[in-house]
N, CA, C and O atoms as a GROMACS GRO file, in nm:
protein
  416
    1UNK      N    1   0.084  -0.115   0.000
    1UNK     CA    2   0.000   0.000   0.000
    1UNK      C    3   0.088   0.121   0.000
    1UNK      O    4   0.139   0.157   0.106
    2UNK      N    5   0.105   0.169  -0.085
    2UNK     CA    6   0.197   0.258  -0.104
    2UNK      C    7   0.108   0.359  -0.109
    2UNK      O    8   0.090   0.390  -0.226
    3UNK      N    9   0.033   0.433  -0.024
    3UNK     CA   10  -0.022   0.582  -0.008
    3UNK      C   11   0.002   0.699   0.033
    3UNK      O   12  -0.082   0.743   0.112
    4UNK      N   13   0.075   0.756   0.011
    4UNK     CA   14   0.136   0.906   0.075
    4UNK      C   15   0.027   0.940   0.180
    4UNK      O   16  -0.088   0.896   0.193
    5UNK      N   17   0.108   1.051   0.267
    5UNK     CA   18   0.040   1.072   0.392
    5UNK      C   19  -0.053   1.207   0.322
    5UNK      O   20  -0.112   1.279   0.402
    6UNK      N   21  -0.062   1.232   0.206
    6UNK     CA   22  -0.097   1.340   0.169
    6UNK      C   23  -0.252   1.253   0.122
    6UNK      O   24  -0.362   1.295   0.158
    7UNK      N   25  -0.237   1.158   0.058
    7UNK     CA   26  -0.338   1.057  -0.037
    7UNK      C   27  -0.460   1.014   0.113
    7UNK      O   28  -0.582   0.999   0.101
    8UNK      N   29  -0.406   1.005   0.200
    8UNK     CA   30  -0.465   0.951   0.340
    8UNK      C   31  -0.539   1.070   0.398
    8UNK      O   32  -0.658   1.059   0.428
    9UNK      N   33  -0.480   1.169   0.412
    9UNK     CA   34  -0.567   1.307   0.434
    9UNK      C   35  -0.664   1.356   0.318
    9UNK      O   36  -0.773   1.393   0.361
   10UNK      N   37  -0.648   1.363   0.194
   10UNK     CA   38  -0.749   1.394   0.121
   10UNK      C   39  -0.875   1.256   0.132
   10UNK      O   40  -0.989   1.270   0.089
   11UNK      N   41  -0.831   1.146   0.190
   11UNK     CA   42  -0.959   1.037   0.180
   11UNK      C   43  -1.081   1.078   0.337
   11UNK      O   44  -1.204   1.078   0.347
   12UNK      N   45  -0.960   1.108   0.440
   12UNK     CA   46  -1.055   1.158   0.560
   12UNK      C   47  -1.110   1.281   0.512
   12UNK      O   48  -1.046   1.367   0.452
   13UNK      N   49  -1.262   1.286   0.548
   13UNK     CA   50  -1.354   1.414   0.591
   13UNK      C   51  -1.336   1.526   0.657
   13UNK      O   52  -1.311   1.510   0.777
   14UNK      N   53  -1.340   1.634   0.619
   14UNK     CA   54  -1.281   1.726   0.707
   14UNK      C   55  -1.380   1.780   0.793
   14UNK      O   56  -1.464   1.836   0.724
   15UNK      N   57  -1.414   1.791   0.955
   15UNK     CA   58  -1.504   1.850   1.041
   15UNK      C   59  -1.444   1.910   1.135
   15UNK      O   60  -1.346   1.869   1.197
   16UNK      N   61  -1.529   2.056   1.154
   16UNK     CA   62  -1.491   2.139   1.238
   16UNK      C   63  -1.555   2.097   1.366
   16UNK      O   64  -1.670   2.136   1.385
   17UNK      N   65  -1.509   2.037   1.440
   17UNK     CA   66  -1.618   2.008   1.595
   17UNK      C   67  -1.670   2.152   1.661
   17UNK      O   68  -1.760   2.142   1.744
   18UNK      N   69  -1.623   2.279   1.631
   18UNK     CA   70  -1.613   2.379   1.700
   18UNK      C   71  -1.750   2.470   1.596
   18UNK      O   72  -1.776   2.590   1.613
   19UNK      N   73  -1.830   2.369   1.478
   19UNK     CA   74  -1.856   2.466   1.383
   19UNK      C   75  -2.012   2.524   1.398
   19UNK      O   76  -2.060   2.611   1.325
   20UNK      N   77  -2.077   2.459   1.503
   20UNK     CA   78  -2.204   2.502   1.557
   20UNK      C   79  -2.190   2.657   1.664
   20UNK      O   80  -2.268   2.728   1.728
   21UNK      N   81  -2.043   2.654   1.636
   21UNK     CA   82  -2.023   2.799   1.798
   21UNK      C   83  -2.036   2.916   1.673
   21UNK      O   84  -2.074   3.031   1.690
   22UNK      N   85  -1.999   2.863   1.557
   22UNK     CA   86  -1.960   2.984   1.437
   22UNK      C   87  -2.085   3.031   1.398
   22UNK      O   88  -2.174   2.948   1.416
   23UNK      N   89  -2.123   3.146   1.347
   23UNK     CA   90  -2.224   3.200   1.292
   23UNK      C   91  -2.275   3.120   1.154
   23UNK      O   92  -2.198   3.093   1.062
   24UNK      N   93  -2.421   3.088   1.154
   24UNK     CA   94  -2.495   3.026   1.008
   24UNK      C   95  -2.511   3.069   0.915
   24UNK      O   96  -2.410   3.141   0.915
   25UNK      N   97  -2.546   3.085   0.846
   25UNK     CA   98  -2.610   3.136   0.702
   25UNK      C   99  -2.725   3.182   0.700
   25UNK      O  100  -2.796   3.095   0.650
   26UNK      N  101  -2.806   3.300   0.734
   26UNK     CA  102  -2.936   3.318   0.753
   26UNK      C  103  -3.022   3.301   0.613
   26UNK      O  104  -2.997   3.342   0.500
   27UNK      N  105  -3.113   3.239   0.654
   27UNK     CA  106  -3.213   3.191   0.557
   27UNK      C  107  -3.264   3.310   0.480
   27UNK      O  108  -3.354   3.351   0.553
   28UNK      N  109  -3.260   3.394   0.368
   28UNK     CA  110  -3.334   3.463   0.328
   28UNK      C  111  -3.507   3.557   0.375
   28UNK      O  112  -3.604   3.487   0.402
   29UNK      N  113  -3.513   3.629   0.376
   29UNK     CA  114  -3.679   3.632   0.445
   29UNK      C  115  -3.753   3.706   0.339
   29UNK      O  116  -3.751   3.827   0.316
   30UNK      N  117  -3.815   3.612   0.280
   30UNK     CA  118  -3.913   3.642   0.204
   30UNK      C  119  -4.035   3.767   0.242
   30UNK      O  120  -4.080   3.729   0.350
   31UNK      N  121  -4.086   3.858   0.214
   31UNK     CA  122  -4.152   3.941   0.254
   31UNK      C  123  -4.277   4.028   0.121
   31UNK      O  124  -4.235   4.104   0.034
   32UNK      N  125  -4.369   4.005   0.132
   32UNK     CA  126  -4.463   4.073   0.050
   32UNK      C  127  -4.423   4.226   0.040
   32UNK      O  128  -4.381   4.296   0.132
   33UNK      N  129  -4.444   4.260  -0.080
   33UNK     CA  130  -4.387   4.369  -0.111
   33UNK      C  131  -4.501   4.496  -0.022
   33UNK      O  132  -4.622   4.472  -0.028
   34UNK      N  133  -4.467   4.590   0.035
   34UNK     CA  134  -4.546   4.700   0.090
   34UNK      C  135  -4.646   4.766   0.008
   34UNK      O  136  -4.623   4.823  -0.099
   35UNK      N  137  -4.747   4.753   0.060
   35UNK     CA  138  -4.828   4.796  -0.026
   35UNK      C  139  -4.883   4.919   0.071
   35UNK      O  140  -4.942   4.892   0.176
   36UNK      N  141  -4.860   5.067   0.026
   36UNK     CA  142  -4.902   5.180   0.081
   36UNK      C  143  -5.071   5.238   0.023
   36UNK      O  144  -5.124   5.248  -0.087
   37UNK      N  145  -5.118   5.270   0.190
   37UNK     CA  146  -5.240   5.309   0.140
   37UNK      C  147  -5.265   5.441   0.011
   37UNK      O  148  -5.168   5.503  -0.033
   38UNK      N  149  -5.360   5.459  -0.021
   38UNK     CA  150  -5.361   5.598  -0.118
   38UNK      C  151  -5.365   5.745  -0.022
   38UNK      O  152  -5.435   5.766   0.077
   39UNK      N  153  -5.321   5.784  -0.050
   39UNK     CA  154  -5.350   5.908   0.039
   39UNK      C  155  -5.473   6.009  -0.016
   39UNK      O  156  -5.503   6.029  -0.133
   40UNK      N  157  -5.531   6.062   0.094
   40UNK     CA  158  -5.642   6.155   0.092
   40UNK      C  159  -5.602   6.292   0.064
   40UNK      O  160  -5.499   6.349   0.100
   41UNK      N  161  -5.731   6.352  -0.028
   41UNK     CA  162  -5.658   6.428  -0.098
   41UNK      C  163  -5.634   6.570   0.061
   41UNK      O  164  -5.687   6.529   0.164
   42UNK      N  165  -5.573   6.693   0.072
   42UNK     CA  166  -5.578   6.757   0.178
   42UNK      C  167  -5.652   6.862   0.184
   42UNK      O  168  -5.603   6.960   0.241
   43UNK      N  169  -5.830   6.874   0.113
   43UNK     CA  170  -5.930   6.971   0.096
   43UNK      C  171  -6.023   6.844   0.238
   43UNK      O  172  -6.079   6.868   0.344
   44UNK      N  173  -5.995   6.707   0.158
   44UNK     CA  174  -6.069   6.640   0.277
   44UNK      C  175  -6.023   6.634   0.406
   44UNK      O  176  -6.102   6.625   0.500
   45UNK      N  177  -5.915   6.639   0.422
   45UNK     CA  178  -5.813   6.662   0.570
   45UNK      C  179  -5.869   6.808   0.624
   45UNK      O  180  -5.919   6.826   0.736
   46UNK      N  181  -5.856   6.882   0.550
   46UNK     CA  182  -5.896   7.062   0.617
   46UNK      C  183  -6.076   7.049   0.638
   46UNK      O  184  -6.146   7.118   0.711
   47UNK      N  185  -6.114   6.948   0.555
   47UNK     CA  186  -6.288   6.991   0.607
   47UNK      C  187  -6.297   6.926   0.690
   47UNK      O  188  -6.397   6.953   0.756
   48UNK      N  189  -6.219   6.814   0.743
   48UNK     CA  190  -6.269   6.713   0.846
   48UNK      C  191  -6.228   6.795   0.997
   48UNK      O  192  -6.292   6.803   1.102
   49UNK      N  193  -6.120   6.839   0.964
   49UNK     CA  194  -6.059   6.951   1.070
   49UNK      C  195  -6.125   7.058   1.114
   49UNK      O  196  -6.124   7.083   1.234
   50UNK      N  197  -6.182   7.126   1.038
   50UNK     CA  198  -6.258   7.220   1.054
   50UNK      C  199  -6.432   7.213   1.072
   50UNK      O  200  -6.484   7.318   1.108
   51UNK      N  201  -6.521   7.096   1.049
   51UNK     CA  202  -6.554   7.010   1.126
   51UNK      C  203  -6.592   6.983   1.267
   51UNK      O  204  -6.686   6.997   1.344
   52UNK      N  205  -6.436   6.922   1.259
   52UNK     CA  206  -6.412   6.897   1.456
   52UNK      C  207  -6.425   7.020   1.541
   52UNK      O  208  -6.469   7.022   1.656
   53UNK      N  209  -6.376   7.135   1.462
   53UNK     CA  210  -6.294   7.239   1.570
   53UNK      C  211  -6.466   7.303   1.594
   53UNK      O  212  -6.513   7.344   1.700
   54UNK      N  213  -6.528   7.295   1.471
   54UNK     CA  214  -6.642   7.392   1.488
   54UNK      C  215  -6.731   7.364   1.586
   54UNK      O  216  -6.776   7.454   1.657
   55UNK      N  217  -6.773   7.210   1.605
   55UNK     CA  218  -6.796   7.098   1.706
   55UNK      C  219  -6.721   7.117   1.835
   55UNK      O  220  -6.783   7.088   1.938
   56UNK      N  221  -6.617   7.154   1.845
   56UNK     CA  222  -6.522   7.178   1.993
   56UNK      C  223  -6.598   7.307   2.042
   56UNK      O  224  -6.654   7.313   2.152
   57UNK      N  225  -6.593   7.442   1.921
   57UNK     CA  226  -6.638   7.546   1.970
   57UNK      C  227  -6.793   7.586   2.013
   57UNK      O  228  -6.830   7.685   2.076
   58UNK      N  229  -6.887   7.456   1.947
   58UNK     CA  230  -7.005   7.477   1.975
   58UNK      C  231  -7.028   7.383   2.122
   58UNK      O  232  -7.120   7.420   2.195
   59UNK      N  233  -6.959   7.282   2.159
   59UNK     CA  234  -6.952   7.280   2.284
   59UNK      C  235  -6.936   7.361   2.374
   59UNK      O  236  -7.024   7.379   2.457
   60UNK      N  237  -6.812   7.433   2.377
   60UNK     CA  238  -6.778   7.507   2.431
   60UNK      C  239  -6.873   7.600   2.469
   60UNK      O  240  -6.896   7.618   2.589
   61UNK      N  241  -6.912   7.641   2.414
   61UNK     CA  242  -7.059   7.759   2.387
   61UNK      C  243  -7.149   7.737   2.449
   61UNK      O  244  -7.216   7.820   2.511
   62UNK      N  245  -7.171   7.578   2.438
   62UNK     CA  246  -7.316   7.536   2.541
   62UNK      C  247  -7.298   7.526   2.692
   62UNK      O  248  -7.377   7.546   2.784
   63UNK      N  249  -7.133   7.476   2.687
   63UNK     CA  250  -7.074   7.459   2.831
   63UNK      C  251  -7.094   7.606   2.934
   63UNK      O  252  -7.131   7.622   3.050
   64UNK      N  253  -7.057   7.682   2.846
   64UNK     CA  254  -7.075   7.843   2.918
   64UNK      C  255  -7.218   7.918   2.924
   64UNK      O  256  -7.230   8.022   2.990
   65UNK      N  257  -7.363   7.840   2.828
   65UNK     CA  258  -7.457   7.834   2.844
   65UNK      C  259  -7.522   7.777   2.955
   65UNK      O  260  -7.625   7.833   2.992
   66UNK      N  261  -7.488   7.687   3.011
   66UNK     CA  262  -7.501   7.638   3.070
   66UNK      C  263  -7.480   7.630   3.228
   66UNK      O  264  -7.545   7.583   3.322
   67UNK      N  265  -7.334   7.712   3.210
   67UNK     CA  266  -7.316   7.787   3.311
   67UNK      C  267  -7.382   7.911   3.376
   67UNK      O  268  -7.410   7.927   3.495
   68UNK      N  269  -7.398   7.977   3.293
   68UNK     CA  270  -7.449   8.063   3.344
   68UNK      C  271  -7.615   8.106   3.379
   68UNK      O  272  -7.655   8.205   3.440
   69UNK      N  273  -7.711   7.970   3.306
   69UNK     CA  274  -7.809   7.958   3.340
   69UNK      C  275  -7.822   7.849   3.463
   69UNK      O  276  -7.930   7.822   3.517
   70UNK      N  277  -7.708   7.796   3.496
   70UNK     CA  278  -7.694   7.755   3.683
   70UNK      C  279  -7.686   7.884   3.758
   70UNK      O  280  -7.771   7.934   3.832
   71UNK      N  281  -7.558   7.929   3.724
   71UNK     CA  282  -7.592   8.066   3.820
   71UNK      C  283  -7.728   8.142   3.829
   71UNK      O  284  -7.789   8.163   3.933
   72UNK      N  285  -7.759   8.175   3.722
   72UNK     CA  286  -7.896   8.276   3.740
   72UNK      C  287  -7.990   8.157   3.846
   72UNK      O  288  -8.037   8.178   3.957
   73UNK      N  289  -7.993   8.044   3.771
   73UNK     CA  290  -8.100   7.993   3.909
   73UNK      C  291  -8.086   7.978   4.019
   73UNK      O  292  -8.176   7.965   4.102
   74UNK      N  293  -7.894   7.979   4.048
   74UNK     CA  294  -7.850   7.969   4.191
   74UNK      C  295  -7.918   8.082   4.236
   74UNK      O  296  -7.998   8.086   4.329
   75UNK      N  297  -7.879   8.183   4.158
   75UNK     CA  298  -7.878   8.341   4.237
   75UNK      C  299  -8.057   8.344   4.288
   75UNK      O  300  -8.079   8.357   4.409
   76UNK      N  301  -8.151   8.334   4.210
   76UNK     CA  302  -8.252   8.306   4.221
   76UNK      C  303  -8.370   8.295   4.305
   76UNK      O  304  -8.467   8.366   4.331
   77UNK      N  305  -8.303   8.112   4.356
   77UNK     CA  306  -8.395   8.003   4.414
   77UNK      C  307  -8.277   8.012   4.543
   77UNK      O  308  -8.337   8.001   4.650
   78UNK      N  309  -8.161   8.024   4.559
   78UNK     CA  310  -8.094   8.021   4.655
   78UNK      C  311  -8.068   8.105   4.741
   78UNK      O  312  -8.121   8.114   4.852
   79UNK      N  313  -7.961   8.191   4.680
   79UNK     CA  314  -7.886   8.289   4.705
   79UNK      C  315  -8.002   8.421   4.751
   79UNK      O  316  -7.967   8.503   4.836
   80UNK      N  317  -8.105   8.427   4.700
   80UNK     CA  318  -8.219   8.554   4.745
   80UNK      C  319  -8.264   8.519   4.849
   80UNK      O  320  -8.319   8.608   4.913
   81UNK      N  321  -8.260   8.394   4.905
   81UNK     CA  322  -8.352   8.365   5.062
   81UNK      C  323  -8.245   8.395   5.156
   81UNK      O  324  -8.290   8.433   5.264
   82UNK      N  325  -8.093   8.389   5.150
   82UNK     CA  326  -8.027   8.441   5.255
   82UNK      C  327  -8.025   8.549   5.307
   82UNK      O  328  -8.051   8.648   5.239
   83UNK      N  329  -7.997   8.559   5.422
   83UNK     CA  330  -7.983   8.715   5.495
   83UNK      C  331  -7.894   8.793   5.372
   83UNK      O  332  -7.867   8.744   5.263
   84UNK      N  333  -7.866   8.897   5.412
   84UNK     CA  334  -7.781   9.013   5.350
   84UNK      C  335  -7.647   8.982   5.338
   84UNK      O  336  -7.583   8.957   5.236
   85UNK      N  337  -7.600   8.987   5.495
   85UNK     CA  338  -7.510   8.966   5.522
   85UNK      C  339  -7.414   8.825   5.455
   85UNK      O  340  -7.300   8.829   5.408
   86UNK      N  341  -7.498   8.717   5.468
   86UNK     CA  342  -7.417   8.618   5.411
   86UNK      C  343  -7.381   8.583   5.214
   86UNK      O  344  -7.308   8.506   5.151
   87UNK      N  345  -7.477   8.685   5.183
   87UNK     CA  346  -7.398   8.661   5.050
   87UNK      C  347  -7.320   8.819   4.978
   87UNK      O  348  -7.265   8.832   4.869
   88UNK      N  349  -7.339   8.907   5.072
   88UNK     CA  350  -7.216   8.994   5.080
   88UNK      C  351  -7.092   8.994   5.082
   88UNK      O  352  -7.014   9.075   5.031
   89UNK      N  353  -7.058   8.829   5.190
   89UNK     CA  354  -6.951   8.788   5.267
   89UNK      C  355  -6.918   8.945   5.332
   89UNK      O  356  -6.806   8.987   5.299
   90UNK      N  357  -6.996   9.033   5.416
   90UNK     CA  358  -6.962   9.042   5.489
   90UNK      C  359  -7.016   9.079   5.678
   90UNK      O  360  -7.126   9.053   5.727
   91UNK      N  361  -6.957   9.111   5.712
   91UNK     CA  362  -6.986   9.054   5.860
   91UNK      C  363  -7.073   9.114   5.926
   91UNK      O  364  -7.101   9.232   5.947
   92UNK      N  365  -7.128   8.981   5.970
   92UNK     CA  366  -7.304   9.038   6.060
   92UNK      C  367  -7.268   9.086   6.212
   92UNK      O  368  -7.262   9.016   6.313
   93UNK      N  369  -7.256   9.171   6.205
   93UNK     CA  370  -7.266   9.236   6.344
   93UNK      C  371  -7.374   9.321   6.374
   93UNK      O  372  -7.432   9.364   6.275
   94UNK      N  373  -7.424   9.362   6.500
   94UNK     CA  374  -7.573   9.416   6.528
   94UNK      C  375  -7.516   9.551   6.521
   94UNK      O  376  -7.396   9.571   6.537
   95UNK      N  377  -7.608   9.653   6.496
   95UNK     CA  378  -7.605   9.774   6.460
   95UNK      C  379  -7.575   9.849   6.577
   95UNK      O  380  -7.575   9.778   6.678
   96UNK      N  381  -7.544   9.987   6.599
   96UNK     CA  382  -7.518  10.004   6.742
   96UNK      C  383  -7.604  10.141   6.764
   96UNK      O  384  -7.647  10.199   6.665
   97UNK      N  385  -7.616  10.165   6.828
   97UNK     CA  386  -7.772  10.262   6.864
   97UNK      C  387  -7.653  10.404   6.901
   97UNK      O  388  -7.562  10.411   6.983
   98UNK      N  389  -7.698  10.491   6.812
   98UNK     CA  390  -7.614  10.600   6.846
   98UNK      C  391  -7.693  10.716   6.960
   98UNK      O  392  -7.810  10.748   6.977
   99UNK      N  393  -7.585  10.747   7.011
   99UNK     CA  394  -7.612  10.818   7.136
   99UNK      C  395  -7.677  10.914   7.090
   99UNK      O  396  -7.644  10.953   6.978
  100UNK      N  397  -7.804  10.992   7.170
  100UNK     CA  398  -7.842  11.112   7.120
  100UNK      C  399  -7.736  11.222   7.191
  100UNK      O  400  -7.667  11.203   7.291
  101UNK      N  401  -7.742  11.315   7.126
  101UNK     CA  402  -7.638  11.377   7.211
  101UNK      C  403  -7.713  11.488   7.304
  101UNK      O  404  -7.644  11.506   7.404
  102UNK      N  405  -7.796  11.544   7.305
  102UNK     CA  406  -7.938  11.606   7.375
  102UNK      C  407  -7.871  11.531   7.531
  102UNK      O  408  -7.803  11.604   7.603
  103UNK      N  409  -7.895  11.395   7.572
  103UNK     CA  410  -7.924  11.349   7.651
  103UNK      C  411  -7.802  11.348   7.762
  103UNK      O  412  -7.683  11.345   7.729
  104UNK      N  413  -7.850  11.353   7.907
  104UNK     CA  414  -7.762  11.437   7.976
  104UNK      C  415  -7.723  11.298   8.060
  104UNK      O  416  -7.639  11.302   8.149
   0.00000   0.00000   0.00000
């Protein structure tokens, strides 16, 4: 058997025992191409906006309607049956009888 030591190494397999620690080959990733919505044109963006806001401000409007027809009924049904003094905020003290000055 006359085989060179060279003829004996090309017949063994060559394996890296170490070759699972090494980085793989990542598989490709297939991906559906993006499909972007259409965009709206921006006359419909400004009416939808303007819209909302007009809706914000007519709240608003009723909110302060609203307010102020609580107050009037506070002032009303409430606030008119108290003494003087307490919705003045200020202080009830009794009146003081002034001296005549005549008197000796």
């Amino acid at each position: 058997m006359g085989l060179s030591a060279e003829d004996v190494l090309h017949q063994i397999p060559l394996r890296n025992a170490h070759a699972d620690l090494l980085p793989q080959a990542q598989r490709k990733l297939d991906l559906p191409p993006l499909a972007l919505p259409e965009t709206t044109p921006a006359k419909q963006h400004l009416e939808a906006w303007i819209e909302e806001c007009s809706q914000i401000s007519q709240a608003i409007k009723q909110r302060k309607d609203r307010g102020k027809r609580f107050d009037t009924w506070y002032a009303e049904n409430c606030l008119s049956k108290q003494p003087p003094g307490i919705t003045d905020c200020a202080v009830l003290s009794p009146s003081r009888r002034q001296v005549k000055e005549n008197s000796v």
